[in-house]
C-alpha positions in Angstrom: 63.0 -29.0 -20.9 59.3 -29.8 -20.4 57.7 -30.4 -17.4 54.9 -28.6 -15.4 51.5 -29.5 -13.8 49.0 -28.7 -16.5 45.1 -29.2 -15.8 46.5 -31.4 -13.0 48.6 -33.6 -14.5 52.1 -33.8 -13.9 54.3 -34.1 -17.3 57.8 -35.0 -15.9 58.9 -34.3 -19.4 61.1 -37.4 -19.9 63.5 -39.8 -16.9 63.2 -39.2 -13.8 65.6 -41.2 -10.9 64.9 -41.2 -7.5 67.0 -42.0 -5.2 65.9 -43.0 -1.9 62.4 -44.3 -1.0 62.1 -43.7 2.4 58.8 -42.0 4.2 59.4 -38.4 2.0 60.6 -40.0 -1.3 57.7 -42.3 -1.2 55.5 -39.3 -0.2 57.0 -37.8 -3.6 56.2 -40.6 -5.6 52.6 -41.0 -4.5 52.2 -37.2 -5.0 53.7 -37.2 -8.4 51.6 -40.9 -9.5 48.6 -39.3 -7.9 49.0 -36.1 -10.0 49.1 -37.9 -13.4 53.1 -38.5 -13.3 53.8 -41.5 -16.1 55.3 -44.4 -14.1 57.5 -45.4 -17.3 59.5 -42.2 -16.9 60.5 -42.9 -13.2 63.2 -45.2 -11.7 63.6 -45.6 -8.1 66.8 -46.6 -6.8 66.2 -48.0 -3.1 68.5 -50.9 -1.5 64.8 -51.7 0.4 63.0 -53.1 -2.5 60.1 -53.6 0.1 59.9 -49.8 0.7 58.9 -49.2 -3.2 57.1 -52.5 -3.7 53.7 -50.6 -3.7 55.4 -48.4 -6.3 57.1 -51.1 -8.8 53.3 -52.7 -9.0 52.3 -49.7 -10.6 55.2 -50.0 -13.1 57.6 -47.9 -12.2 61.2 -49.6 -12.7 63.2 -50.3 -9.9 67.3 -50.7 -9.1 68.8 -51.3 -5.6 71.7 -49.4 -6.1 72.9 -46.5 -9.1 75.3 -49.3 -10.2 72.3 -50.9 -12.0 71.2 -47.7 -13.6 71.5 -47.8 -17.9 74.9 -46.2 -18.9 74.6 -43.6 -21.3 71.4 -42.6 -20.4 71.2 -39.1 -18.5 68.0 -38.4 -17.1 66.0 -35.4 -17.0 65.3 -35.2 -13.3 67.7 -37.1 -10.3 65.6 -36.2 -7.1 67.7 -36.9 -4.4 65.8 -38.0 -1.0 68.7 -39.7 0.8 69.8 -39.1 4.7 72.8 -35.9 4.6 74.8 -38.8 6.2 74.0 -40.8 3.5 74.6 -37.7 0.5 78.4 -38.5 -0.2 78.0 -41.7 -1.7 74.9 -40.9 -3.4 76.0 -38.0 -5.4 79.6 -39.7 -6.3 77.8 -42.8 -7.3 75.4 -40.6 -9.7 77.4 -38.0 -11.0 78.5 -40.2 -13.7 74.5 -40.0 -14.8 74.0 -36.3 -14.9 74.2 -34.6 -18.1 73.8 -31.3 -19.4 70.4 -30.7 -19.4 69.9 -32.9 -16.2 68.0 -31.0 -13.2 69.4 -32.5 -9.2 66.9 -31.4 -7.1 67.8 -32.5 -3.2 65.5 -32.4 -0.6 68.4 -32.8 2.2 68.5 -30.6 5.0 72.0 -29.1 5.5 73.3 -30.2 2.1 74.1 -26.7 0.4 73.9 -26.1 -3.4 77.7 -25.1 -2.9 78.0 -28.9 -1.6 76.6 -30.6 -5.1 78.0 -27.9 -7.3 81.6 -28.6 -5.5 80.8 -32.8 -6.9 78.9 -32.3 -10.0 80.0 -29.5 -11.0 79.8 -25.2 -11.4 77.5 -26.1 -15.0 75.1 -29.0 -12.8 71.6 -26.9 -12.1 70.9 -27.3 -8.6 67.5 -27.0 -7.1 67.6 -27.3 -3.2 64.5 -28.1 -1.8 63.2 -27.6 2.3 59.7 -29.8 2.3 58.2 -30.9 5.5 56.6 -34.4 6.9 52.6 -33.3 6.0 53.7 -34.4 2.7 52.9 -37.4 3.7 49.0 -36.7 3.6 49.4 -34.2 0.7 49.6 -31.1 2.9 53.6 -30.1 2.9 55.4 -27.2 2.5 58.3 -27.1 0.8 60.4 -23.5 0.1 62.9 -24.4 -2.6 66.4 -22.2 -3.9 67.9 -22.3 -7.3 71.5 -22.0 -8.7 72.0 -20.0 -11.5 72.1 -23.1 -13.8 69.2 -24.1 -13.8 66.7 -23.1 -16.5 62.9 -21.5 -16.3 61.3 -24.6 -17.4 63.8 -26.7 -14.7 62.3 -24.0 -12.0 59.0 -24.7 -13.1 59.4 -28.7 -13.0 61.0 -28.6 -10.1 58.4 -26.3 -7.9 55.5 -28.8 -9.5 57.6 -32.3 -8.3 57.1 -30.7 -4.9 53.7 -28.9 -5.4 52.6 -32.3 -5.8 52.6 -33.1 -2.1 51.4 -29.6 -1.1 52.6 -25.7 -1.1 55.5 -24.2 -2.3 57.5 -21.1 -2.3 60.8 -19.8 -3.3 64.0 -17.7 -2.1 66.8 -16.1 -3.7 69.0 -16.3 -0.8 70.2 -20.2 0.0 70.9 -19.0 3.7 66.9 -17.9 3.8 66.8 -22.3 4.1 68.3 -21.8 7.6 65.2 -20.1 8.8 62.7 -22.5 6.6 64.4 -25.7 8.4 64.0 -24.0 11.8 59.7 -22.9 10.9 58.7 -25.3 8.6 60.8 -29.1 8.2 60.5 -28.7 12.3 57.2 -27.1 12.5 54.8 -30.3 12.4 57.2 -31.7 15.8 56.4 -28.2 17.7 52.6 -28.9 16.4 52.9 -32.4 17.8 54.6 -30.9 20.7 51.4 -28.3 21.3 49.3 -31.0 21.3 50.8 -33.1 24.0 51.0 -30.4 26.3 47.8 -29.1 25.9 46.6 -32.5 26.6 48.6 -33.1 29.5 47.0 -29.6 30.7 43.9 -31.6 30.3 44.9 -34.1 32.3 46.2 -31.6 35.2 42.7 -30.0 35.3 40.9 -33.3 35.7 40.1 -34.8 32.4 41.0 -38.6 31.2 44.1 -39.0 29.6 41.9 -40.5 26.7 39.7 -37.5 26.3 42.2 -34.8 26.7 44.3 -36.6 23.7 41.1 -36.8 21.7 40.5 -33.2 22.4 43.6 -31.7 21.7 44.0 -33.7 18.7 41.0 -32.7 17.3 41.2 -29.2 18.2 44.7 -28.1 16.5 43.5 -30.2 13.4 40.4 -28.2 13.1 42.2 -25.3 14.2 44.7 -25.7 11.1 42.1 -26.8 8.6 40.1 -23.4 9.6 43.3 -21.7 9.3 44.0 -23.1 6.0 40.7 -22.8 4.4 40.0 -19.0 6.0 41.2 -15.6 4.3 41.6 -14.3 7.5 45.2 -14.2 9.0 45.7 -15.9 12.3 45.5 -12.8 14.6 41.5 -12.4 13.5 41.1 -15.9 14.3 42.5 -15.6 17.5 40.5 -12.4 18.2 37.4 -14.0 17.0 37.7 -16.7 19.6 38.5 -14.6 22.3 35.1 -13.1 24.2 35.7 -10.0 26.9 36.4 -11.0 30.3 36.0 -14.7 28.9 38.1 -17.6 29.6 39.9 -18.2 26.6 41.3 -14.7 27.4 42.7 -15.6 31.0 44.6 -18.0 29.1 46.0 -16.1 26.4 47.1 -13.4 28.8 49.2 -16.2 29.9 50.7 -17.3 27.0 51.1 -14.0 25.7 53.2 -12.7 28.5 56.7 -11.1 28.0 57.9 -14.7 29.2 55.1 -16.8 26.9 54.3 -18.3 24.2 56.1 -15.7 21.6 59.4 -15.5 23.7 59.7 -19.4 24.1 59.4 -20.0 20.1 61.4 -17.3 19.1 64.6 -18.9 21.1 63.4 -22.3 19.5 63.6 -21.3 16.2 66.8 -19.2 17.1 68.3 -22.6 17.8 66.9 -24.5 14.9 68.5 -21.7 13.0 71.8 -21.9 14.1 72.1 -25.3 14.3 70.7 -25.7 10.8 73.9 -23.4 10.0 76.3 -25.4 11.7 75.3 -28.7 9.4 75.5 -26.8 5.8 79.3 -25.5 7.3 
């Protein structure tokens, strides 16, 4: 199969179906236009025709279920960007659709490979992907696992679908997702988090509610943009903040206390973990 981001544009290397156009599939699908993707070669199937309306103006074709999808026609990418709760149907209603040289890449959180291989099929090639909500601005993450099915050039399409809406990585090991839920799909709501408390901090040491939002917010945005433009891991960026005897020390001592910062987000992501488990059982 072809497919792969070459001088920046994105070859999908024939049909592509998604289904489900909620905040991340429509993320997707501006990435992948934005990236050169041809809007022939993709079908969206959303029940909310509004949600893809911006999309079907710029010619992509549109069903509102998989019942209206061509028979006989197997595509070379079904992206599915559905709710877990929602995965059952979606899958049953499209495996009629997959052929052999189709790729299903899900970007579902708890839905295991073992899950669509168990519907479509030990052949179906299975990419399971773990992207995050900065996709929406073109700054995700997304780690992604294989099965065994699918192909070199299906790993290649696949990791440039989602390096279209920001970085990527990949794992061997499916249960490695676990961890990747816990860090990175829940990251940006412990970011969110960080800023309203530090704000609200703010606040407690005498500042307007409006100005400690507007400080917080623009610090941990300029803080990630330095951090994401900078060679430098995040430890010299800390240090070079951090003057002797200064104030931004008194506060780190704080948060880095046996009982701080570190110790609070390790049992977080512990949770995350484990609960992340619990759904793919």
């Amino acid at each position: 199969m072809a497919g792969a981001v070459l001088e920046g544009n994105l070859d999908l290397g024939g049909p592509l179906i998604l289904v489900g156009c909620g905040k991340m599939g429509a993320a997707l699908l501006g990435g992948w236009l934005t990236r050169g993707a041809a809007a022939r070669d993709i079908t969206v199937v959303e029940p909310h025709a509004e949600s893809a309306a911006p999309f079907i103006a710029r010619g992509l074709a549109h069903v509102p279920s998989l019942d209206g999808l061509s028979v006989g026609v197997a595509p070379g990418v079904i992206v599915l960007a559905v709710k877990p709760q929602q995965m059952d149907g979606a899958v049953d209603a499209c495996a009629a659709t997959v052929g052999p040289g189709t790729l299903v890449l899900s970007i579902a959180a708890g839905c295991t490979i073992g899950y669509f291989a168990k519907r479509l099929g030990g052949a179906a090639a299975i990419v399971r992907a773990m992207p995050n909500t900065p996709a929406a601005v073109g700054r995700g993450m997304t780690v992604l696992c294989a099965n065994a099915a699918v192909s070199p050039a299906q790993k290649t399409l696949a990791g440039a679908l989602m390096a279209a809406v920001g970085e990527v990585a990949w794992v061997e090991d499916e249960a490695l997702l676990d961890p990747v839920t816990a860090v990175s799909g829940g990251g940006p709501a412990y970011v969110f988090l960080l800023i309203e408390c530090l704000a609200q901090a703010g606040v407690e040491a005498g500042l307007s509610q409006e100005l400690a939002m507007r400080i917080a917010r623009a610090t941990v945005a300029g803080a990630g943009e330095l951090v994401r433009q900078s060679d430098l891991p995040a430890s010299k960026l800390r240090e070079n903040v951090t003057s002797p005897a200064g104030t931004t020390l008194e506060a780190l001592q704080v948060l880095m206390a046996p009982d701080g910062l570190q110790s609070l987000m390790d049992r977080a992501i512990a949770a995350a973990t484990q609960r992340s488990r619990e759904l793919a059982s």
